[in-house]
VOGUDO-210533 format. One record per residue: residue in one letter; x, y, z of N, C-alpha, C in turn. Coordinates in steps of 0.2 Angstrom, whole numbers, plus 5000, padded with zeros to 4 digits. Example, Ala and Ser with C-alpha at 12.3 -4.5 7.8 and 13.67 -1.06 7.14 Angstrom:
BEGIN
a506649725039506249785039506649845039;s506449895035506849955036506450005039;
***
This chain:
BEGIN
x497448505126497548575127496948615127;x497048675130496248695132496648765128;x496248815125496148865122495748905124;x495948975125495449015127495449055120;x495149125120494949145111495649185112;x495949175108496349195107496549205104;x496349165096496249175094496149125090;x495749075095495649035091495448975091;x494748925092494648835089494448835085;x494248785081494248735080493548705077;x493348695073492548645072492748605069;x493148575068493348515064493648475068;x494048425070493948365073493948325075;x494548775099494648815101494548755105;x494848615109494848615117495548645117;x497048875088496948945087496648925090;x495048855087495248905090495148885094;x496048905101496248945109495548905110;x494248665126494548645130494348665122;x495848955111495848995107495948985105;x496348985107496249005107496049035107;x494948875100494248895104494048965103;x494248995097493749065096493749075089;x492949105090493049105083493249185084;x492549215079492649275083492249305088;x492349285092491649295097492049305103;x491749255111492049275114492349205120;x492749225126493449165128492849095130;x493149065130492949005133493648935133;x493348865134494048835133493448795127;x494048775123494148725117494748745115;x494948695111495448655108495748695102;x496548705102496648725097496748705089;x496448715084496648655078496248695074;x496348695069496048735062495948695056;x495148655055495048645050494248685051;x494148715056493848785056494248825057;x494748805062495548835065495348855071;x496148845075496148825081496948845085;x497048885090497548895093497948835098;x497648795099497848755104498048685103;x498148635098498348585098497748555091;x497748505093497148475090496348465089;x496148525089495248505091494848555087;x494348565089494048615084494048695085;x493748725082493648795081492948805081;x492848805087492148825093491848895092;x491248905089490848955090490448985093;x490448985101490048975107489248995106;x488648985105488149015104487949045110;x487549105109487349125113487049125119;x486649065117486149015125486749005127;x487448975125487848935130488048975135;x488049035134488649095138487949125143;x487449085143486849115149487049065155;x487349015154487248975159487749005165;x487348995172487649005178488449015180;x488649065180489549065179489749055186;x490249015184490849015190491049065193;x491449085200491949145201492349145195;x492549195193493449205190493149255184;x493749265181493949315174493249285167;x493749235166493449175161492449165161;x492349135167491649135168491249205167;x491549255170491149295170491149355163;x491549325160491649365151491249305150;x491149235151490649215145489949215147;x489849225153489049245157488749325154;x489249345151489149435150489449455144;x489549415136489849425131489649495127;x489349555131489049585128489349645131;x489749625136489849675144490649685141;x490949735139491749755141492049755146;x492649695148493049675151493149735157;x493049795153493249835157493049865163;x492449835163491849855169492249805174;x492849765173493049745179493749755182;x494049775176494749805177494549885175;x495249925180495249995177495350005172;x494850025167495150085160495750085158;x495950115163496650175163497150105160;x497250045163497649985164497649985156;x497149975153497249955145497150025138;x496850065141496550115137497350115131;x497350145124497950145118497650215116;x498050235113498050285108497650255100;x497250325099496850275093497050235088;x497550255088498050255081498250165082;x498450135086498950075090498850045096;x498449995097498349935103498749905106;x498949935111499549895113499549845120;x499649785120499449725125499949715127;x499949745134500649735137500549675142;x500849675145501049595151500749605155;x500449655159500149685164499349665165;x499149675159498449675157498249625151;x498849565150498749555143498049515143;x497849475149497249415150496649465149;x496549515150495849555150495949595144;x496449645142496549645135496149605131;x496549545130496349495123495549495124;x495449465128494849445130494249485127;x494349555130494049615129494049635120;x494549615117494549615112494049565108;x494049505110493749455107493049465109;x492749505115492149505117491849565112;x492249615113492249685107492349675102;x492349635097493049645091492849685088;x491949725087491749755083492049825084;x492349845091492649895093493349905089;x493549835089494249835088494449825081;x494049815077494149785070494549855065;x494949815061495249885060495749925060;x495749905069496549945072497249895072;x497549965073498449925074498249905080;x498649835082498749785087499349765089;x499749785093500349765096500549715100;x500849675103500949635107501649595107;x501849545112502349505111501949455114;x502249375111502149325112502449265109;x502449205110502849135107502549125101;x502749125094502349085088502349035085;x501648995086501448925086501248915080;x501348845078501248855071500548765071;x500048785067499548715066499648715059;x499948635057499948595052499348555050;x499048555046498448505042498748485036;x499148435036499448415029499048375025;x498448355026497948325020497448395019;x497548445023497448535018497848575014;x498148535015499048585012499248625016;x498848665021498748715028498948725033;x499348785033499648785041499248875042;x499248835050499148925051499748965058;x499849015058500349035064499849075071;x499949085072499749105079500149135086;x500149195087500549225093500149195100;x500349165105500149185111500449165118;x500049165122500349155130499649095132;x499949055139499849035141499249055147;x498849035146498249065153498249025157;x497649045161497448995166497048935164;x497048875166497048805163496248795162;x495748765159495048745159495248705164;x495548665164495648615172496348585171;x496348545176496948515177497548495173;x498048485172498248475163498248505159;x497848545159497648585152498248625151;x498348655147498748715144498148775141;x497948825143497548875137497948905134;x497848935127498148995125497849025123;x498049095125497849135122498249195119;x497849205112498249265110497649275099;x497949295096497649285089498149245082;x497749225080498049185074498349265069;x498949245066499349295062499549285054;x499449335049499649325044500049375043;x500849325038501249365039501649345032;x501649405026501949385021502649345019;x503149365024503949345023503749285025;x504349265024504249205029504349175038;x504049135042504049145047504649115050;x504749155057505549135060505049045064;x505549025067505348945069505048955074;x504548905075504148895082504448885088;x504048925092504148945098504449025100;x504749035093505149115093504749145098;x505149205102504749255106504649305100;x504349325100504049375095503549455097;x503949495094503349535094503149565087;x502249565089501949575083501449615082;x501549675074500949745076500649705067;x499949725071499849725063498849735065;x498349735058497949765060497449695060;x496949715065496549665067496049665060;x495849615056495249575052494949525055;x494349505052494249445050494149405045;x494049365044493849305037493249235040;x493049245033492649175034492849095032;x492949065035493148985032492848925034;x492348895031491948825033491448865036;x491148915033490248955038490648995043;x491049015047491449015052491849075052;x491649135058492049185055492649205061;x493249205058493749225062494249275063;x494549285070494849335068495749335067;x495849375062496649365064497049435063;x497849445065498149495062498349495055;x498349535052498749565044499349585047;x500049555048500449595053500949635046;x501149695050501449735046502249735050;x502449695055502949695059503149635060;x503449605061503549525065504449535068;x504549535075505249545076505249475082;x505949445080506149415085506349465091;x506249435096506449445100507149425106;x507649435108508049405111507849395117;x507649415122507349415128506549385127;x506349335131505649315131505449345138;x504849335136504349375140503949325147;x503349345149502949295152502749255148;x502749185149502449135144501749115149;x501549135156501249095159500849165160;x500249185160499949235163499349215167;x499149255171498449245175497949305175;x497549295180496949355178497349425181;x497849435186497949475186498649475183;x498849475178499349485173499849435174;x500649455170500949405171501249365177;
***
């Protein structure tokens, strides 16, 4: 599975973190999801990208050109108006959810802090020789290649307890980060978590769902 940051790979064993959701906290790329740095996507690490990696020569698309420009806000490529939120609450609708997140992950110093709302499927990564599970809200991007599945979205902490995997969910809560194994990532503190009856786009592309 390929992960885009979303919230999240992997440096232990983002193809969270998201070949993200492959993020740490920084910005999209594919790696593998798995968290024993944490990771959104299956089994792999939780990727850091450094900084030389994200100079090399970009491909056309979304993805390429956030990692060629991790300094540059999403927005310079999408209109504004499409994701701009009231200060108070971040809300990542369906429309714009692929640049949203992104923009998030490339900005999170913007965003650290705020309320963050969204809907998405809740995944869950088990490390049972860490005692460790983590949950993770996201959607399905477009693939690092063939096969692949990315996700993207952010890993979630949620005090009650969690409804079962796969649930469509939405979830508001405020964006942090944390340190675990040198590695700093980012997740929600959520102060909401509602099933949903109705599921959403599971499958999004650069220009929405």
């Amino acid at each position: 599975m390929c992960y885009i940051p979303g919230g999240i790979a992997i440096q232990k064993a983002i193809t969270i973190g998201l070949c993200f959701f492959f993020i740490l906290v920084s910005v999209p790329g594919c790696n593998s999801r798995g968290k024993s740095g944490v990771g959104l996507t299956g089994a792999a690490e939780k990727i850091e990208p450094d900084e030389e990696e994200l100079t090399e020569e970009p491909e056309p698309g979304l993805l390429a050109a956030a990692a060629a420009h991790p300094l540059e806000p999403l927005a310079t490529q999408f209109p504004a108006q499409k994701y701009e939120q009231p200060e108070d609450v971040v809300e990542i609708t369906e429309s714009v959810f692929l640049p949203q997140v992104i923009d998030i992950y490339v900005n999170r110093n913007k965003y650290l802090g705020k309320t963050i709302r969204y809907e998405g499927s809740l995944e869950k990564e088990d490390y049972p020789a860490l005692g460790l599970s983590y949950y993770y809200v996201d959607r399905i991007g477009p693939a690092c290649h063939e096969g692949a599945d990315n996700r993207l979205g952010f890993e979630v902490s949620w005090d009650d307890p969690y409804p079962a995997a796969h649930s469509w969910v939405e979830v508001t809560g405020r964006l942090d980060s944390y340190e675990e194994n040198g590695r700093t990532f980012l997740h929600l503190i959520l102060s909401s978590l509602k099933v949903l009856d109705q599921r959403g786009a599971e499958h999004i592309t650069d220009s929405g769902a």
